[in-house]
VOKOL-303587 format. One line per field, with one value per residue: residue number from 1; residue in one letter; x, y, z of N, C-alpha, C, O, CB in turn. Coordinates in steps of 0.02 Angstrom, whole numbers. Glycine has a CB too. Example, Ala and Ser with C-alpha at 12.3 -4.5 7.8 and 13.67 -1.06 7.14 Angstrom:
BEGIN
k	[1, 2]
r	[A, S]
nc1	[660, 642]
nc2	[-284, -112]
nc3	[390, 354]
cac1	[615, 684]
cac2	[-225, -53]
cac3	[390, 357]
cc1	[660, 645]
cc2	[-165, 2]
cc3	[390, 394]
oc1	[712, 670]
oc2	[-166, 57]
oc3	[423, 402]
cbc1	[565, 704]
cbc2	[-224, -30]
cbc3	[452, 286]
This chain:
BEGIN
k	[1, 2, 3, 4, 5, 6, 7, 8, 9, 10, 11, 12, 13, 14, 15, 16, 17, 18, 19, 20, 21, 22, 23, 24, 25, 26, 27, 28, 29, 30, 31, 32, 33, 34, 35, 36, 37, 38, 39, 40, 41, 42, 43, 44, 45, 46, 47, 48, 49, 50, 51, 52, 53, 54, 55, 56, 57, 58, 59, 60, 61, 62, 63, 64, 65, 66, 67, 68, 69, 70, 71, 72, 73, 74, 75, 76, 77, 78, 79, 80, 81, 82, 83, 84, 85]
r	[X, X, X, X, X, X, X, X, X, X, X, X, X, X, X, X, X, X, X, X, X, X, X, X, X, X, X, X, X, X, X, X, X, X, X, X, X, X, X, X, X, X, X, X, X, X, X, X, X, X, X, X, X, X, X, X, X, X, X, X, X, X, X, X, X, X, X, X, X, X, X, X, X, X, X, X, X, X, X, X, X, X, X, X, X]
nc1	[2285, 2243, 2338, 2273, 2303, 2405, 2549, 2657, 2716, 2768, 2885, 2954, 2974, 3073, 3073, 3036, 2952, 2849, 2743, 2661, 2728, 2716, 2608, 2640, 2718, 2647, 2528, 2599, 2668, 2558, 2501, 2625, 2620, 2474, 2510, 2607, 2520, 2408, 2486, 2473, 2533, 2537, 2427, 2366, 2438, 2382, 2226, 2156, 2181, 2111, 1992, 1809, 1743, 1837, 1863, 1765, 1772, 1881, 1842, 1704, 1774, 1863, 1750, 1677, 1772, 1773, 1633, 1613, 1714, 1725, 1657, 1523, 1563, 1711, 1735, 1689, 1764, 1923, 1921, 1866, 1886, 1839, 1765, 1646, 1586]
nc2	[9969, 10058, 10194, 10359, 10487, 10624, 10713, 10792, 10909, 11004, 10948, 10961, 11067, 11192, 11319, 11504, 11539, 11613, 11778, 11892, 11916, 11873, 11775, 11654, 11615, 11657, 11565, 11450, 11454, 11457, 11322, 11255, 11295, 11242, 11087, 11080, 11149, 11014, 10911, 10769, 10759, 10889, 10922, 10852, 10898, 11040, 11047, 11031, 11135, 11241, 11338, 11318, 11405, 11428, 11307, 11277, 11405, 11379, 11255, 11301, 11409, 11305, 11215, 11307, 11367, 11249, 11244, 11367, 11320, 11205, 11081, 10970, 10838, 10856, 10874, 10751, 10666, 10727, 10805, 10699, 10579, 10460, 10398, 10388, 10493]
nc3	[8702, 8560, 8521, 8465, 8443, 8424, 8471, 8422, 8353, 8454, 8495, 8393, 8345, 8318, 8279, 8333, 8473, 8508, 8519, 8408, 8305, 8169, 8079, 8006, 8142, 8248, 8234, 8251, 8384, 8474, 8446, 8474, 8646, 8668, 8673, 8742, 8850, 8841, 8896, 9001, 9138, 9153, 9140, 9239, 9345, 9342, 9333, 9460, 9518, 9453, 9484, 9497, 9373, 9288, 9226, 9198, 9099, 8997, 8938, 8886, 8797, 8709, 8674, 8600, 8481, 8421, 8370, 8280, 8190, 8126, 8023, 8061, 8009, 8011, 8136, 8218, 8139, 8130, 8259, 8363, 8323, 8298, 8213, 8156, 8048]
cac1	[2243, 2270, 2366, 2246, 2302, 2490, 2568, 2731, 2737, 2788, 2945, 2993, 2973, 3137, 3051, 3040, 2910, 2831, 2687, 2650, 2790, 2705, 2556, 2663, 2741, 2597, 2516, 2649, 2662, 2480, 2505, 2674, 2583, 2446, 2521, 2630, 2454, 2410, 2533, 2454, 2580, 2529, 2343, 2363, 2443, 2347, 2168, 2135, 2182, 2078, 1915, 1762, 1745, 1917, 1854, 1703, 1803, 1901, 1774, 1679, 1832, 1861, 1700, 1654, 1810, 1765, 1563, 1618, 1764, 1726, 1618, 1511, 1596, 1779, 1708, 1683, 1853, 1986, 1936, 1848, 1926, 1764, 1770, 1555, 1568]
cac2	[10020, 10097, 10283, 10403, 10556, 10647, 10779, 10775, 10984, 11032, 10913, 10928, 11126, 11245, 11395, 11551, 11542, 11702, 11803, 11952, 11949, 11855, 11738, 11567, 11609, 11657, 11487, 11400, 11476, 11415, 11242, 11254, 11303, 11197, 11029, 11094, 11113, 10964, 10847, 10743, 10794, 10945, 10916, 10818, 10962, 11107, 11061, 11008, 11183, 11266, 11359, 11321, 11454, 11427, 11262, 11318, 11443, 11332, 11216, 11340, 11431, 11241, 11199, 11387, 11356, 11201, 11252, 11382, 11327, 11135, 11062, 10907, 10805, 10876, 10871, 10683, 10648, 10768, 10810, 10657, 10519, 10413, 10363, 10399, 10532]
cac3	[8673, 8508, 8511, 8401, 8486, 8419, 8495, 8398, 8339, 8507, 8505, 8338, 8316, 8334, 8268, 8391, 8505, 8536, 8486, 8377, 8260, 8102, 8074, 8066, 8224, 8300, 8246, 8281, 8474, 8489, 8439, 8546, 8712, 8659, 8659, 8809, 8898, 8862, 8901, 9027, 9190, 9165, 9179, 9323, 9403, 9354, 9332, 9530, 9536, 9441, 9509, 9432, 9338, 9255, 9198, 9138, 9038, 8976, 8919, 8845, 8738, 8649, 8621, 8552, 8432, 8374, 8324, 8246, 8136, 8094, 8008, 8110, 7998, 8055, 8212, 8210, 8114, 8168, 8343, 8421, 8293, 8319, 8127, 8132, 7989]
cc1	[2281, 2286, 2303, 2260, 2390, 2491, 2636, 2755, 2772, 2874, 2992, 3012, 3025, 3139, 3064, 2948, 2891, 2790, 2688, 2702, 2780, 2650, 2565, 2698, 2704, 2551, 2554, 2653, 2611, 2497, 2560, 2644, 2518, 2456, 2555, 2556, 2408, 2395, 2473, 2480, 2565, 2485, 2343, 2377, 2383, 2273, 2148, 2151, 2143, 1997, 1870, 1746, 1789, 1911, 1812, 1725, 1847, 1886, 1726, 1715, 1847, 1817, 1669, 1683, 1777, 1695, 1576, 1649, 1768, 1662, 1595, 1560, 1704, 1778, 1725, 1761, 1916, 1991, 1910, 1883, 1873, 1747, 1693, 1537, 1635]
cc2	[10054, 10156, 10318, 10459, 10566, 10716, 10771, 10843, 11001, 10997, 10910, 11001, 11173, 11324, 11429, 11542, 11598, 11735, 11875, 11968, 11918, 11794, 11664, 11561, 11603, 11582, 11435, 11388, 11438, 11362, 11221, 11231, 11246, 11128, 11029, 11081, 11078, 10912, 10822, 10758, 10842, 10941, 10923, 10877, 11005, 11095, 11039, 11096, 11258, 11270, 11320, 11331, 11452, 11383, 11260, 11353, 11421, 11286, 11267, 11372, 11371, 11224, 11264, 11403, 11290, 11211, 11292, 11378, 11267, 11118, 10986, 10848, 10782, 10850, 10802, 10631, 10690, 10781, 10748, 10586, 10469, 10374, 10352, 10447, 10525]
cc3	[8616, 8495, 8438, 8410, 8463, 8442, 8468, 8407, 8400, 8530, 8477, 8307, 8368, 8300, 8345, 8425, 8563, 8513, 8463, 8317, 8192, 8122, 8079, 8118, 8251, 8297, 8289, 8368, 8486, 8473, 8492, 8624, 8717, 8692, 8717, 8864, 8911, 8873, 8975, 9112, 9213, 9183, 9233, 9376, 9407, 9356, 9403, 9566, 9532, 9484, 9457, 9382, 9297, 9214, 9157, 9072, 8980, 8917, 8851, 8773, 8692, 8621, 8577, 8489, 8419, 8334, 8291, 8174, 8101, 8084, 8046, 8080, 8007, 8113, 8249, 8192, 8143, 8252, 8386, 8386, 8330, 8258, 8094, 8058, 7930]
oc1	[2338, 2251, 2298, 2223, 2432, 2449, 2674, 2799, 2829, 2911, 3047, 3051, 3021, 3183, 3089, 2896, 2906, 2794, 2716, 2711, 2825, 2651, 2537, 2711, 2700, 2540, 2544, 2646, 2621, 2531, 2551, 2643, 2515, 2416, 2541, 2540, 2369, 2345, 2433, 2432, 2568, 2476, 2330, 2345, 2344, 2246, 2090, 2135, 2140, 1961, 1884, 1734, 1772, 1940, 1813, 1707, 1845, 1915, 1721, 1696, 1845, 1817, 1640, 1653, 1728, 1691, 1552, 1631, 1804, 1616, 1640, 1593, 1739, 1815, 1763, 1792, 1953, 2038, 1931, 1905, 1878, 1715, 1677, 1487, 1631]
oc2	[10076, 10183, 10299, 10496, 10525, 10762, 10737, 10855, 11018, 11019, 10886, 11007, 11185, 11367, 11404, 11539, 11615, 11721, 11916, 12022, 11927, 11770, 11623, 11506, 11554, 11549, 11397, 11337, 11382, 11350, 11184, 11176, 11211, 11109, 10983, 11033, 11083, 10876, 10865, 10769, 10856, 10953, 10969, 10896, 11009, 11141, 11020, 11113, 11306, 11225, 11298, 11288, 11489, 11391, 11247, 11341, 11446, 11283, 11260, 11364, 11385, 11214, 11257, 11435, 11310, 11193, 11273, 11407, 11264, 11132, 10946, 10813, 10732, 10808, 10796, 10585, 10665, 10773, 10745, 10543, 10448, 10321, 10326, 10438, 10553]
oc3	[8622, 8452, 8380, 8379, 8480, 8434, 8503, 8448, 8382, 8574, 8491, 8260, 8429, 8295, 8395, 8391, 8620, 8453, 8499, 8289, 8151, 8178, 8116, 8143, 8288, 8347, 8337, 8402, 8509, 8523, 8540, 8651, 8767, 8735, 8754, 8900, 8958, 8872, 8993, 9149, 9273, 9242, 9272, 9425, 9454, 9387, 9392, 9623, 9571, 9505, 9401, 9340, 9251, 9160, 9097, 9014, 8923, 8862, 8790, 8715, 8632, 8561, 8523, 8445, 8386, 8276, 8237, 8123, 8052, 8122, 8061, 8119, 8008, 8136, 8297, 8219, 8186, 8292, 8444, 8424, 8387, 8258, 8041, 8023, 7876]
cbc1	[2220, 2248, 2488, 2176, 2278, 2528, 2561, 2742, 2674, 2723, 2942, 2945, 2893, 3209, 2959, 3068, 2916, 2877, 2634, 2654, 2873, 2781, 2529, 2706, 2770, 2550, 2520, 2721, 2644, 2410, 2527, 2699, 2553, 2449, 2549, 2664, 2426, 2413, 2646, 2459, 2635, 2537, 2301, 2433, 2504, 2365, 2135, 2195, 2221, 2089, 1896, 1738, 1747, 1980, 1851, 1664, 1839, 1900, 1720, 1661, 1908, 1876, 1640, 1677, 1884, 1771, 1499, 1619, 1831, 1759, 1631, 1420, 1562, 1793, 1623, 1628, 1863, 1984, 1896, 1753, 2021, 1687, 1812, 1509, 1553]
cbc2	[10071, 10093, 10283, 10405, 10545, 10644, 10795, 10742, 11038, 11021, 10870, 10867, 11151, 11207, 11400, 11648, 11492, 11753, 11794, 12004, 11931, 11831, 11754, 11509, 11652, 11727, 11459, 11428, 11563, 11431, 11214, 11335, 11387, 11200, 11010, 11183, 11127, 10968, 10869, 10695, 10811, 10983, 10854, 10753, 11015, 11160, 11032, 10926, 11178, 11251, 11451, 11332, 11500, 11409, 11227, 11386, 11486, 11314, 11211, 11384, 11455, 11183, 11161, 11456, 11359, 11134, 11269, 11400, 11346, 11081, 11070, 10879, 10816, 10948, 10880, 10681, 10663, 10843, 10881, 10654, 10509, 10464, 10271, 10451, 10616]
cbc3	[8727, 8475, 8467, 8385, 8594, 8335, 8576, 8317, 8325, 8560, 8509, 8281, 8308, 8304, 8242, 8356, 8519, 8527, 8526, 8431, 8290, 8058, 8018, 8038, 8260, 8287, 8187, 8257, 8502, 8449, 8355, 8558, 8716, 8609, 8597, 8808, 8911, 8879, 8922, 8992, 9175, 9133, 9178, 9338, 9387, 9296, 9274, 9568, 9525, 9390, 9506, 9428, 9366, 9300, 9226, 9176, 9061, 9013, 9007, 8887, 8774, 8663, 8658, 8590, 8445, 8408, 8350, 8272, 8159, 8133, 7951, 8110, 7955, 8070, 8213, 8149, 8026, 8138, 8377, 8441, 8316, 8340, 8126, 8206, 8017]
């Protein structure tokens, strides 16, 4: 199967990781934690743990970011890499 999926930032970044102290930190942190949550390991662990509700929330908070901030055609290319738009 062909890799379309990178998580490199989180491996390759020796910035500070920490929030509130400037705008590319604070990106940065987010993409950090991000890619930290996830790694696949992690899934596995934590989502059998999660309530419902948690998942739901979850769920909801990604797809709520993505309608708002991409265009269908983003949508299509950047987040699902489906190569339709």
């Amino acid at each position: 199967m062909k890799e379309v999926h990178t998580h490199t930032f989180v491996d390759t970044y020796d910035g500070l990781v920490g929030f509130g102290a400037d705008r590319p930190t604070d990106e940065a942190t987010v993409q950090v934690y991000l890619q930290k949550f996830s790694d696949d390991a992690f899934m596995k662990a934590l989502l059998p743990r999660l309530e419902d509700g948690e998942l739901e929330e979850v769920f909801d908070l990604i797809n709520r970011l993505l309608v708002r901030h991409l265009k269908e055609s983003e949508y299509h290319r950047i987040f699902l890499k489906d190569g339709t738009h």
